[in-house]
Backbone as numpy.savetxt, mean C-alpha at the origin, in Angstrom:
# Nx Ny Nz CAx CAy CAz Cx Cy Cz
16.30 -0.94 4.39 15.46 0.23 4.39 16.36 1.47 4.39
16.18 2.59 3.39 16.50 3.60 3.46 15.98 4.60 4.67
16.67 5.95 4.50 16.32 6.69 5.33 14.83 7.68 4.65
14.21 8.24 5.56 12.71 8.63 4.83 13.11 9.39 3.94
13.84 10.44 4.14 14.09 11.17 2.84 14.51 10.38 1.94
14.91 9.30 1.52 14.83 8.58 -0.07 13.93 8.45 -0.52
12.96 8.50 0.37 11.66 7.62 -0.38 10.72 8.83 -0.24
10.65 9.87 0.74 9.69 11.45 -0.05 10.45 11.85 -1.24
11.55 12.10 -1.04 12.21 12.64 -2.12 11.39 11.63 -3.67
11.88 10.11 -3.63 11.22 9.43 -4.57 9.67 9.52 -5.13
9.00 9.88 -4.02 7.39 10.31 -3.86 7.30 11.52 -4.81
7.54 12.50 -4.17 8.00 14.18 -4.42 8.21 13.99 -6.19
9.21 13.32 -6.33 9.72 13.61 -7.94 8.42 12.53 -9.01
8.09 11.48 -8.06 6.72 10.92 -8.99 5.55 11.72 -9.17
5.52 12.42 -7.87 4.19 13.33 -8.37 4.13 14.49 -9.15
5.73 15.21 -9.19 5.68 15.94 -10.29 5.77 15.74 -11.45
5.91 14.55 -11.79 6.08 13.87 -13.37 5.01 13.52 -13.58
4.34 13.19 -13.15 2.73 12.27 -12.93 2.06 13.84 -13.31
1.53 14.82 -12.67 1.19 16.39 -12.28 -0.39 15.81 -11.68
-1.13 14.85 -12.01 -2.48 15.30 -11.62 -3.02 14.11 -11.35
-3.99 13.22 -10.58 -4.88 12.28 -10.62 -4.36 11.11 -9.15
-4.62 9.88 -9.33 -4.43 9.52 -7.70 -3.34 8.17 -8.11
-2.49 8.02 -7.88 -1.55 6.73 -7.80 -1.65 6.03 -6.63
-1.78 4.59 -7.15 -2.34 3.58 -6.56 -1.19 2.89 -6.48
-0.72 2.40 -4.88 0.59 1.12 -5.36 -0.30 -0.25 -4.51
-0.29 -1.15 -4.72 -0.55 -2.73 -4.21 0.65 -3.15 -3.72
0.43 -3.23 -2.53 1.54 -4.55 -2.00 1.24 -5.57 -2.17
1.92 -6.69 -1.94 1.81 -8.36 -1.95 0.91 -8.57 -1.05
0.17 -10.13 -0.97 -0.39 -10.33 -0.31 0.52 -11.58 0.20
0.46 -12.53 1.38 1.25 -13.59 1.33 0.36 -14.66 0.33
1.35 -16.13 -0.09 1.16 -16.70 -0.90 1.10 -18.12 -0.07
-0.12 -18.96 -0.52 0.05 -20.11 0.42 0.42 -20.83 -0.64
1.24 -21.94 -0.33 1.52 -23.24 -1.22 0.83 -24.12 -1.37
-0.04 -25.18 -0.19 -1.13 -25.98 -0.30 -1.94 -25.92 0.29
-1.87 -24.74 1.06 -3.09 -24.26 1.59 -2.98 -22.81 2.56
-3.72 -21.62 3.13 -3.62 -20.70 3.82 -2.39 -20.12 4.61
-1.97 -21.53 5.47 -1.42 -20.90 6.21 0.41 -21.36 6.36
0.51 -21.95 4.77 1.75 -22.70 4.77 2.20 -21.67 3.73
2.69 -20.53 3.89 3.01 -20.05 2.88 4.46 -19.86 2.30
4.97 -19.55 1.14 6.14 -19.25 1.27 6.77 -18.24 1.30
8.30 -17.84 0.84 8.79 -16.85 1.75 8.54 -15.29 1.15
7.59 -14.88 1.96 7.34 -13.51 1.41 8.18 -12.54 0.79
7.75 -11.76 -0.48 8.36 -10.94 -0.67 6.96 -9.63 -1.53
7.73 -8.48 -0.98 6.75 -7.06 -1.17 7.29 -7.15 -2.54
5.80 -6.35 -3.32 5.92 -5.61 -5.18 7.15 -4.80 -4.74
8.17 -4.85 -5.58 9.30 -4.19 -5.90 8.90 -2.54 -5.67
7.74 -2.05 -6.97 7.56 -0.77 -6.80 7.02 -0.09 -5.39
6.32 -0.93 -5.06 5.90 -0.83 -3.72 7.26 -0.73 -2.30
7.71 -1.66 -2.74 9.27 -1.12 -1.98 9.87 0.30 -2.40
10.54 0.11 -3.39 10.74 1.55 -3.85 10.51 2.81 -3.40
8.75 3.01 -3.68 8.47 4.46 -2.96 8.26 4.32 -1.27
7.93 2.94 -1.13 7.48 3.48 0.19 8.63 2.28 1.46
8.90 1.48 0.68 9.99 0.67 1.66 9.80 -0.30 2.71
8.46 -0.28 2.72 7.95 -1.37 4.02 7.53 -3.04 3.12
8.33 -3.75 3.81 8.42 -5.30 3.40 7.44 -5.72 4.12
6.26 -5.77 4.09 5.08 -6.60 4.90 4.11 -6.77 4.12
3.43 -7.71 4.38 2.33 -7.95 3.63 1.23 -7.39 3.91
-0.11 -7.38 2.79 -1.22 -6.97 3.36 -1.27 -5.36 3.03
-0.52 -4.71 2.87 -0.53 -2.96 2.66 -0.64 -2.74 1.05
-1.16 -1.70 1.07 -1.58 -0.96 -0.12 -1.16 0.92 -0.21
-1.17 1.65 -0.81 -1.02 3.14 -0.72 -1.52 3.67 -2.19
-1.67 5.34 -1.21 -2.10 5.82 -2.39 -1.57 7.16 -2.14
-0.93 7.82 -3.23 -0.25 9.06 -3.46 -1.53 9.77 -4.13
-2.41 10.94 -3.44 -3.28 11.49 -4.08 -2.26 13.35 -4.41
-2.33 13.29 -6.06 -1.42 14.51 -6.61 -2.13 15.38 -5.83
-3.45 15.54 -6.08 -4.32 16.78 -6.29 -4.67 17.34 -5.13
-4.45 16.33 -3.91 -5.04 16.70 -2.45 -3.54 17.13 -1.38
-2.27 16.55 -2.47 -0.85 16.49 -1.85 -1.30 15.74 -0.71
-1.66 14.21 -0.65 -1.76 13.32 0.55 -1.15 12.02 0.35
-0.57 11.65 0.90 0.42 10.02 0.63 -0.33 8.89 2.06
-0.98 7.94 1.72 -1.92 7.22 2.50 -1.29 5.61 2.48
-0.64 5.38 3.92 -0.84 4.02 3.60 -2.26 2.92 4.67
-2.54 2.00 3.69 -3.85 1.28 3.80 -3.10 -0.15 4.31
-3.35 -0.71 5.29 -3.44 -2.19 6.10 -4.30 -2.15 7.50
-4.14 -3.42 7.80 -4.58 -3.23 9.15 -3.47 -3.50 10.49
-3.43 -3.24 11.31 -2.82 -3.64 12.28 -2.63 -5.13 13.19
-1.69 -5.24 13.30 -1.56 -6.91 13.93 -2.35 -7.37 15.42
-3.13 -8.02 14.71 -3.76 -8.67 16.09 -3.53 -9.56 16.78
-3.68 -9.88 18.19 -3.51 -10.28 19.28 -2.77 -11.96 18.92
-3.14 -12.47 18.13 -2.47 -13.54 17.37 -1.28 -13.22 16.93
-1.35 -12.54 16.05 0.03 -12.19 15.13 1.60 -11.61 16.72
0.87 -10.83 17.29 1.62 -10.74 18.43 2.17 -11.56 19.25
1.29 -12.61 19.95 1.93 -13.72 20.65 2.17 -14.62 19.84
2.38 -14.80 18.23 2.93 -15.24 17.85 4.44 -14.96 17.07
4.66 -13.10 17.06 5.60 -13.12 16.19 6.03 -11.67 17.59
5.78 -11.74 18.92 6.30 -10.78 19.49 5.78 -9.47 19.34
5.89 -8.39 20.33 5.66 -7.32 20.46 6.12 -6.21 18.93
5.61 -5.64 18.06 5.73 -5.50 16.88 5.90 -3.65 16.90
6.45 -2.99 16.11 5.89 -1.28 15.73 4.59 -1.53 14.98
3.83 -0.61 15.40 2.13 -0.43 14.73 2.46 -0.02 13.45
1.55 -0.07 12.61 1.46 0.11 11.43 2.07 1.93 10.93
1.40 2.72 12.13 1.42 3.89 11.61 3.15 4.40 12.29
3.59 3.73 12.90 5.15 4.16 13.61 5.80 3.70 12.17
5.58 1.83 11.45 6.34 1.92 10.25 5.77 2.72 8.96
4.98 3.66 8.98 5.01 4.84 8.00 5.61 5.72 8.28
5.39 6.26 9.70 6.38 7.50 9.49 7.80 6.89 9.37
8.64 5.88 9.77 9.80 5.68 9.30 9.88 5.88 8.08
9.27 5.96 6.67 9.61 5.90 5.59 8.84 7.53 5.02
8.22 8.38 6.03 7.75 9.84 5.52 6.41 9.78 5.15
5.24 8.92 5.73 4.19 8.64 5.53 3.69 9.36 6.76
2.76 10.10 6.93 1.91 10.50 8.53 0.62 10.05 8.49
0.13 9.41 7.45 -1.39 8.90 7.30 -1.24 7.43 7.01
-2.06 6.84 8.02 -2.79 5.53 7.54 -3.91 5.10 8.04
-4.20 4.35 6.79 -5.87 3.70 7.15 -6.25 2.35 7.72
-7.12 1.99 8.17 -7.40 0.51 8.08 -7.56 -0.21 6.43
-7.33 -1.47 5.80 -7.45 -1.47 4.29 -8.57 -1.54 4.12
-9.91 -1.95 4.73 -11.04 -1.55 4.28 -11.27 -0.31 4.09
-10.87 0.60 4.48 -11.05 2.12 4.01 -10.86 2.42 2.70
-9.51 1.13 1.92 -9.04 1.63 0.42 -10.11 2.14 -0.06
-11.11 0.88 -0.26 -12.40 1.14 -1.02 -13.03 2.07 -1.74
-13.43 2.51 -0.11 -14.25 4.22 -0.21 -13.54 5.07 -0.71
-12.32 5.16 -0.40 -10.86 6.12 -1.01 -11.36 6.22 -2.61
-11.50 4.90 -2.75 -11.45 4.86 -4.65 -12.44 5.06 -4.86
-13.74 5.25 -4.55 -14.81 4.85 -4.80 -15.10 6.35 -5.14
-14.45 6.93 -3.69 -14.70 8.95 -4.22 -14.08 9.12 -5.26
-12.97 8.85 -5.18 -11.86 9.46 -6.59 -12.46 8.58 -8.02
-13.44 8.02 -7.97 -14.20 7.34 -9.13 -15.49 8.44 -9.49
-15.75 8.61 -8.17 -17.18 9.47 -8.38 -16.86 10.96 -8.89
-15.63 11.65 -8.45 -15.07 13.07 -8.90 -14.13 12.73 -9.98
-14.61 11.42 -11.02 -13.47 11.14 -12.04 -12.11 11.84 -12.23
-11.80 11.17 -11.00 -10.36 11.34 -10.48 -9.67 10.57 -11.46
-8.71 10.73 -12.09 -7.75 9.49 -12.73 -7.31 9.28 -12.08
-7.06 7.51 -11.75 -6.40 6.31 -10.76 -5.40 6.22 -11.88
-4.15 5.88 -11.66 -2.97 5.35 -12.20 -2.67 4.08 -11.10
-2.77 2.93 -11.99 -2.10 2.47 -11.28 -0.89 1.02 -12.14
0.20 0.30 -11.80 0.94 -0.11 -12.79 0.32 -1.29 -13.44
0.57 -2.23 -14.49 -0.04 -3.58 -14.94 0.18 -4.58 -13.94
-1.06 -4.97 -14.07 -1.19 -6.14 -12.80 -0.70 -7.07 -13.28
0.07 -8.24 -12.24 0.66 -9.21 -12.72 0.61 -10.41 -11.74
-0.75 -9.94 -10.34 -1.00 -11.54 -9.35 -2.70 -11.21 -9.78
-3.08 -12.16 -9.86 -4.83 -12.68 -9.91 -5.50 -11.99 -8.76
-5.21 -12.10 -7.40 -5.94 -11.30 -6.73 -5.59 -9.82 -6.66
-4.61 -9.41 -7.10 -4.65 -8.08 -7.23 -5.62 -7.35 -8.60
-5.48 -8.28 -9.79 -6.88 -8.13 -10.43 -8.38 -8.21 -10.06
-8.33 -9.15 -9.10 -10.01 -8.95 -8.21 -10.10 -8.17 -7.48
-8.83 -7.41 -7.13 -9.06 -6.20 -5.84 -9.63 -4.83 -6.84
-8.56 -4.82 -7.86 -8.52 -3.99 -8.64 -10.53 -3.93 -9.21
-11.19 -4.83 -9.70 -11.83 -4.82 -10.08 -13.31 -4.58 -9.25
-13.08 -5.32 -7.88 -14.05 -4.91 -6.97 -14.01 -3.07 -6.62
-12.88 -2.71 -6.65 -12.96 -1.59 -6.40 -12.87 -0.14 -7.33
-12.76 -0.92 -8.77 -12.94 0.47 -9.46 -13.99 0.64 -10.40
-14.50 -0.72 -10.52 -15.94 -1.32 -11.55 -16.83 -0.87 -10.93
């Protein structure tokens, strides 16, 4: 992990090239092998590393040009994930490490898109290349 200024700075120079509409990044989701909970060894969308740097699964973001707001979307680890993987930083402590001050629960993405659909906002977002990121994609902008 870089320091935050790599990755505003990286933010900063996408949105001025971009100039207008809402960029969408998808993180990974984990991947089971023969079933849920056998999965193998995770790894985050590259671009998704890039701007924003957090290796976990389950997160999503959205760089809105027009509102100047950078949002990241997951949920927080529950009481399981804890006594099983230890006392953890919350979701919103690993955003601001990387220059993020906003996050949502990921059911919130939704509504996020759902406005920026209704004020035909242009969504950018890159070619999909996992199956459920095409059903996310599709539940939420169809």
């Amino acid at each position: 992990m870089f320091a935050k200024e790599t990755y505003t700075t990286r933010r900063d120079s996408l949105k001025k090239s971009v100039g207008t509409g809402l960029l969408l990044f998808l993180g990974n989701e984990e991947s089971g092998m023969n079933f849920e909970d056998n999965t193998y060894h995770f790894r985050q969308d590259s671009t998704f590393l890039y701007f924003f740097g957090l290796p976990y699964a389950g997160l999503a973001a959205v760089i809105d040009v027009d509102e100047d707001k950078e949002i990241i979307f997951g949920d927080e680890l529950t009481i399981d994930h804890i006594v099983w993987m230890g006392t953890q930083p919350t979701l919103h402590e690993k955003a601001q490490r990387v220059g993020v001050m906003e996050t949502r629960p990921a059911a919130d993405l939704k509504k996020y898109l759902e406005k920026a659909v209704a004020k035909k906002q242009q969504i950018h977002y890159l070619p999909v290349y996992r199956a459920e990121h095409r059903l996310k994609l599709l539940d939420w902008l169809v």
